[in-house]
SEGU-857608 format. One record per residue (C-alpha): residue number from 1; residue in three letters; x, y, z. Coordinates in steps of 0.5 Angstrom, whole numbers, always signed. Layout:
BEGIN
n,res,px,py,pz
NUM,ALA,X,Y,Z
...
END
This chain:
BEGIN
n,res,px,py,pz
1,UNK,+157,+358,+328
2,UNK,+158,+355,+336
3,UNK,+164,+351,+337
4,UNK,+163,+343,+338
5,UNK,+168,+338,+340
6,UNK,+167,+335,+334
7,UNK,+168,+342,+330
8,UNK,+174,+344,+334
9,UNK,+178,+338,+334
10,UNK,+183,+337,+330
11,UNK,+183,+329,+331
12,UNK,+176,+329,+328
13,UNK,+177,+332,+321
14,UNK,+175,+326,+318
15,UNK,+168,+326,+323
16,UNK,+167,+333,+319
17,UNK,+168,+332,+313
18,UNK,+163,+325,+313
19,UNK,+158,+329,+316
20,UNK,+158,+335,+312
21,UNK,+155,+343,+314
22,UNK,+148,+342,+315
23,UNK,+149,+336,+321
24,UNK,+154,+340,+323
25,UNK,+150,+346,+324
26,UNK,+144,+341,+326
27,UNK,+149,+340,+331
28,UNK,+149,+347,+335
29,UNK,+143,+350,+333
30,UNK,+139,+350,+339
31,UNK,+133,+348,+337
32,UNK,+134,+341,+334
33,UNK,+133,+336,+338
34,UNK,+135,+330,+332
35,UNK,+137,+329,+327
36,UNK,+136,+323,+322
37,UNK,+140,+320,+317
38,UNK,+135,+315,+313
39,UNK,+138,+309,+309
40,UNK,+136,+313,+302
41,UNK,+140,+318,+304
42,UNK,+134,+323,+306
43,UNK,+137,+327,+312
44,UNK,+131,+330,+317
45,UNK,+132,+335,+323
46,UNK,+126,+335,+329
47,UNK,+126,+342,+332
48,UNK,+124,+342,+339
49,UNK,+116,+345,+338
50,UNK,+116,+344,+331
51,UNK,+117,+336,+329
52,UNK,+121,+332,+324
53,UNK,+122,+337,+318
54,UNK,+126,+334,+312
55,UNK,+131,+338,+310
56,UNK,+132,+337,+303
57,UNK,+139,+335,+303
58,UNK,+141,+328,+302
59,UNK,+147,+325,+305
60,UNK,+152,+319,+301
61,UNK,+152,+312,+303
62,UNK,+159,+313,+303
63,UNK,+159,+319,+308
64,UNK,+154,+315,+312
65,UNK,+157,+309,+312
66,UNK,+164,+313,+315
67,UNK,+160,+317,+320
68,UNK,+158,+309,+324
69,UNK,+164,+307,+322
70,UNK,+168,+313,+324
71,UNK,+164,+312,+330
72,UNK,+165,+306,+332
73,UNK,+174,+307,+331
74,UNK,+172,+312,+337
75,UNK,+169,+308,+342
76,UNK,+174,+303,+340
77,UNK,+169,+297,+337
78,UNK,+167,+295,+330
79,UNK,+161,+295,+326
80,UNK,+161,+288,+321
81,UNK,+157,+284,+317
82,UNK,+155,+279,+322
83,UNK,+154,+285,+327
84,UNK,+151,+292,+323
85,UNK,+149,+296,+329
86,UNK,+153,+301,+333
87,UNK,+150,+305,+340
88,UNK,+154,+310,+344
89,UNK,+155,+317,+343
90,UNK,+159,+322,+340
91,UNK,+165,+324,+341
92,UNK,+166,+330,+346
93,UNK,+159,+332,+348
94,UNK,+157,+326,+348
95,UNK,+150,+325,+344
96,UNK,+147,+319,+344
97,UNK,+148,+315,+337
98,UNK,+144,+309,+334
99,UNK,+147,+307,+327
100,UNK,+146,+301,+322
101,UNK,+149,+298,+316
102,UNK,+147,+293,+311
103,UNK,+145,+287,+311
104,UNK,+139,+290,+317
105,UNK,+138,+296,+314
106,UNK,+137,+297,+305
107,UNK,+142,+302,+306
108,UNK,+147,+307,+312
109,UNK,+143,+309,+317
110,UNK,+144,+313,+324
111,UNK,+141,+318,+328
112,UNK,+143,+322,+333
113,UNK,+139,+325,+339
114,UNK,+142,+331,+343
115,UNK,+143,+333,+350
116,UNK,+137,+339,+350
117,UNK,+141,+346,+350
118,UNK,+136,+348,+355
119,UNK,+132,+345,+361
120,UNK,+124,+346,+360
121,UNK,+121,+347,+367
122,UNK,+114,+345,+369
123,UNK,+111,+351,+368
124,UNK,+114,+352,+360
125,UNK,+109,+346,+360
126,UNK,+103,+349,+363
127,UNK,+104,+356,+358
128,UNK,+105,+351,+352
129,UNK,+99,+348,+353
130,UNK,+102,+341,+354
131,UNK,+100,+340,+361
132,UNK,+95,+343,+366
133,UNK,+96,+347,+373
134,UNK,+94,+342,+377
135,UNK,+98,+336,+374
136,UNK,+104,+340,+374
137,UNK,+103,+341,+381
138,UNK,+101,+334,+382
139,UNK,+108,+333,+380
140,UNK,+111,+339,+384
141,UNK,+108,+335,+390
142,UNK,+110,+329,+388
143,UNK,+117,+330,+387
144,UNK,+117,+334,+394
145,UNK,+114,+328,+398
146,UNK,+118,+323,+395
147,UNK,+114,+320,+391
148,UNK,+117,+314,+385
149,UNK,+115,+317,+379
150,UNK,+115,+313,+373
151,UNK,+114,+317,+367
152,UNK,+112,+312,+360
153,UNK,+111,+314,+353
154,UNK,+112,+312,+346
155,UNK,+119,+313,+343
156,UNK,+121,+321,+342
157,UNK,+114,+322,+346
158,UNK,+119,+327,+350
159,UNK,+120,+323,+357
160,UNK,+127,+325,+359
161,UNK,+126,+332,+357
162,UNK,+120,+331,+362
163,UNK,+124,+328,+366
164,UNK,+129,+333,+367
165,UNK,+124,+338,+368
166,UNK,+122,+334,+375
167,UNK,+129,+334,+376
168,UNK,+130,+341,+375
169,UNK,+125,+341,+382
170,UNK,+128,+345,+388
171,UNK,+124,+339,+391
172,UNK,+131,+335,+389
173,UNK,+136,+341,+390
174,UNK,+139,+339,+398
175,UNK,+139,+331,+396
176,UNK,+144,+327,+393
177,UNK,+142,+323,+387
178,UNK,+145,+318,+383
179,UNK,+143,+319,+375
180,UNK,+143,+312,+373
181,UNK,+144,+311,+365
182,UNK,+145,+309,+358
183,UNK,+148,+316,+356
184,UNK,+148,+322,+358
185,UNK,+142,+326,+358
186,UNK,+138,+328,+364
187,UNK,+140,+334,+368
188,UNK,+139,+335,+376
189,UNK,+139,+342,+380
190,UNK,+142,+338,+386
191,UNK,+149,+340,+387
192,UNK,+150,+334,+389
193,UNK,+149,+329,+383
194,UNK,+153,+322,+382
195,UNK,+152,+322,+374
196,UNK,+154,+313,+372
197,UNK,+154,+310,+365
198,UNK,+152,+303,+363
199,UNK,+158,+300,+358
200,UNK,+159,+294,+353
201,UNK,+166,+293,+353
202,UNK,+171,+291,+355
203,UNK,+167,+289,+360
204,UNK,+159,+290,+360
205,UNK,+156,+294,+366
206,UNK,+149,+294,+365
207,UNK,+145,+298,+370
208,UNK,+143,+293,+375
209,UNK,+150,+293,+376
210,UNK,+150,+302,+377
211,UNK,+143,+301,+381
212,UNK,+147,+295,+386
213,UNK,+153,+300,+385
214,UNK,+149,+307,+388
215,UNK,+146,+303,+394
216,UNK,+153,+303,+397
217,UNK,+154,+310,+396
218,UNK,+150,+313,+400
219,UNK,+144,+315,+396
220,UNK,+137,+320,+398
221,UNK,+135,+318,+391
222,UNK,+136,+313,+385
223,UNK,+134,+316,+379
224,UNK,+134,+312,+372
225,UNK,+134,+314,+365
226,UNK,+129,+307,+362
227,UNK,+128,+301,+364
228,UNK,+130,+298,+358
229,UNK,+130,+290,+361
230,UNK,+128,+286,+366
231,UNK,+134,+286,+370
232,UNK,+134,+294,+371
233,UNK,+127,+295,+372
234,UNK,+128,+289,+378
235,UNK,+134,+293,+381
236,UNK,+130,+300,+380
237,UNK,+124,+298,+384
238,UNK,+127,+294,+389
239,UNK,+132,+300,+391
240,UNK,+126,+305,+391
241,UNK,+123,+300,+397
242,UNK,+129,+300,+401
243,UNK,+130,+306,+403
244,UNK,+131,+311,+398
245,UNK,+124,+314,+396
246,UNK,+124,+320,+391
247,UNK,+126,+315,+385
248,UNK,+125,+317,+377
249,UNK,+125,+312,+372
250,UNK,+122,+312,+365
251,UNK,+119,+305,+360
252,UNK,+116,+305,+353
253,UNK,+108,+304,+354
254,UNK,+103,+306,+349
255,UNK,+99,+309,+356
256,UNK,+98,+310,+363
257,UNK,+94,+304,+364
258,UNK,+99,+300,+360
259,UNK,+105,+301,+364
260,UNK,+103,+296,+370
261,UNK,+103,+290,+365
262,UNK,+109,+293,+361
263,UNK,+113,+293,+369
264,UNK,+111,+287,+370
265,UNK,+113,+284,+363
266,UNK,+120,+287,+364
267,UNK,+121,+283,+371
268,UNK,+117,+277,+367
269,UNK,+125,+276,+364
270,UNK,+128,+275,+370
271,UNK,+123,+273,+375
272,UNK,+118,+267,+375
273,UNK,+114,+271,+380
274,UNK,+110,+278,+379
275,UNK,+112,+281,+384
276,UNK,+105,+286,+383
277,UNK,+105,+289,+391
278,UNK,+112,+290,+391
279,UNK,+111,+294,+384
280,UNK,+105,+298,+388
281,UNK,+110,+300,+393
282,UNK,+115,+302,+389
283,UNK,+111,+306,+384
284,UNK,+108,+313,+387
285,UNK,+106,+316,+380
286,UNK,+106,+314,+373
287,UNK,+105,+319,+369
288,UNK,+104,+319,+361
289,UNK,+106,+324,+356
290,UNK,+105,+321,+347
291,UNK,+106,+327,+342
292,UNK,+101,+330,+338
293,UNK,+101,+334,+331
294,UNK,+101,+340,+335
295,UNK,+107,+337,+339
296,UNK,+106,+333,+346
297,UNK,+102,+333,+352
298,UNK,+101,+330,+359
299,UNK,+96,+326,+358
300,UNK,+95,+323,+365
301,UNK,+97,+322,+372
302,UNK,+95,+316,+376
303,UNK,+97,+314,+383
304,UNK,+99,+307,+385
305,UNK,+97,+304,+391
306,UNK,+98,+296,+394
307,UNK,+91,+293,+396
308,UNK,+90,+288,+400
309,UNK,+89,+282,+396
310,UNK,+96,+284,+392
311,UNK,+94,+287,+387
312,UNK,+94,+295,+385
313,UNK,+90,+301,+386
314,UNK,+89,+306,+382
315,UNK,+87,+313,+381
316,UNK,+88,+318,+377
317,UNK,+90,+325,+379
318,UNK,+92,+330,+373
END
């Protein structure tokens, strides 16, 4: 077995010991991408081309419940009654972790998203049959011309493994980039790269916060990981028409033809006014990807244009 920080470190033997031989093998086997500990008990790895598989192991409510709240001592918050739900990341190298205790869930819950052990590029997707050649060099062109790409999809669709595989671009290589995020999970070939987290306490920093933050320091392109509320798409897409075109972001969509509407809904949170032709202007490209029972695919690329009556253009390109 590889060494983990959670393996190696003598202060986490508590940690361990809670999440047994099986999550702790999940966890440096290259080809899981999460693992999911349900209120039941039932433990589920999801394998990257493979899916959700159930492993026939089952996890105590004891162990599962001093799983989130191990955790949480870590990250020196507490998990209560009143307030049973518990996001951050993993001790060391830093794999996004969701936990949740009764009274919102029957029993402990929590899953646990790793960081991809290798970076898919664009044509592992073409040679996979997830995309065709001409979206891939749709994106390869959109990336060198310093379009905004906006990347949507439903939960587990794969839109950051995507978004890494444009990061990967050369197109990005000479630029300096700010990765804006709520854990860390995108990877950039450019050598010069500012990697910023949001945080909850002792004082909460919000990506709208960073978004403002990475304005002042000199940035080519602003990359966020989701825009999760209305106050980061805003940031996100007022820096993007201010100077520093190349962006990439990713939201929740249930389709290409959903993600306008969607973008504006999240700036509906903060905003009285749909700001539709800023947001034209701001996104270039959105491009969709969904999973599927043979695994995920690409399934459209739109160009976005102003019109002259505020409104979009759109075009479908791939």
């Amino acid at each position: 077995m590889d060494v983990h920080p959670i393996i190696a470190g003598r202060r986490l033997e508590a940690l361990r010991h809670a999440l047994g031989d099986v999550v702790l093998a999940a966890l440096v086997e290259p080809t899981v991408v999460e693992i999911l500990a349900n209120p039941d008990g039932r433990l589920i790895l999801d394998r990257a081309g493979e899916g959700r598989r159930d492993t026939g192991y089952v996890l105590s409510a004891e162990a599962r419940e001093r799983v989130v709240r191990l955790i949480a001592d870590y990250m020196g918050e507490t998990v209560t009654r009143d307030d049973p739900r518990l996001a951050g990341v993993l001790p060391g190298a830093g794999e996004r972790f969701q936990g949740l205790l009764p009274p919102v869930a029957p029993g402990p819950a929590f899953s646990i998203r790793k960081r991809p052990s290798f970076i898919w590029r664009l044509e592992d997707y073409v040679r996979d049959g997830a995309m065709t050649p001409v979206q891939a060099d749709a994106l390869r062109a959109a990336a060198r011309e310093r379009r905004n790409i906006l990347i949507s999809g439903g939960t587990g669709s794969g839109k950051t493994t995507l978004a890494n595989a444009i990061l990967a671009e050369p197109a990005f290589s000479g630029d300096r980039v700010f990765l804006v995020e709520d854990t860390p999970e995108l990877q950039c070939s450019a050598w010069d790269v500012v990697p910023v987290l949001t945080r909850r306490q002792p004082v909460v920093i919000g990506v709208a916060d960073l978004v403002r933050d990475a304005l002042r320091m000199r940035p080519d392109r602003i990359v966020v990981g989701e825009m999760r509320d209305g106050a980061a798409a805003l940031e996100t897409l007022k820096s993007w028409n201010t100077g520093h075109p190349g962006g990439l972001s990713t939201v929740h969509a249930n389709s290409a033809a959903d993600v306008l509407r969607r973008v504006e809904d999240l700036i509906a949170e903060v905003s009285a006014r749909t700001p539709r032709r800023a947001i034209a202007q701001a996104v270039d490209r959105i491009v969709h990807i969904r999973r599927t029972e043979t695994g995920r695919c690409v399934e459209a690329i739109l160009s976005i244009e102003p019109d002259d009556v505020g409104e979009y253009t759109i075009n479908s390109i791939g």
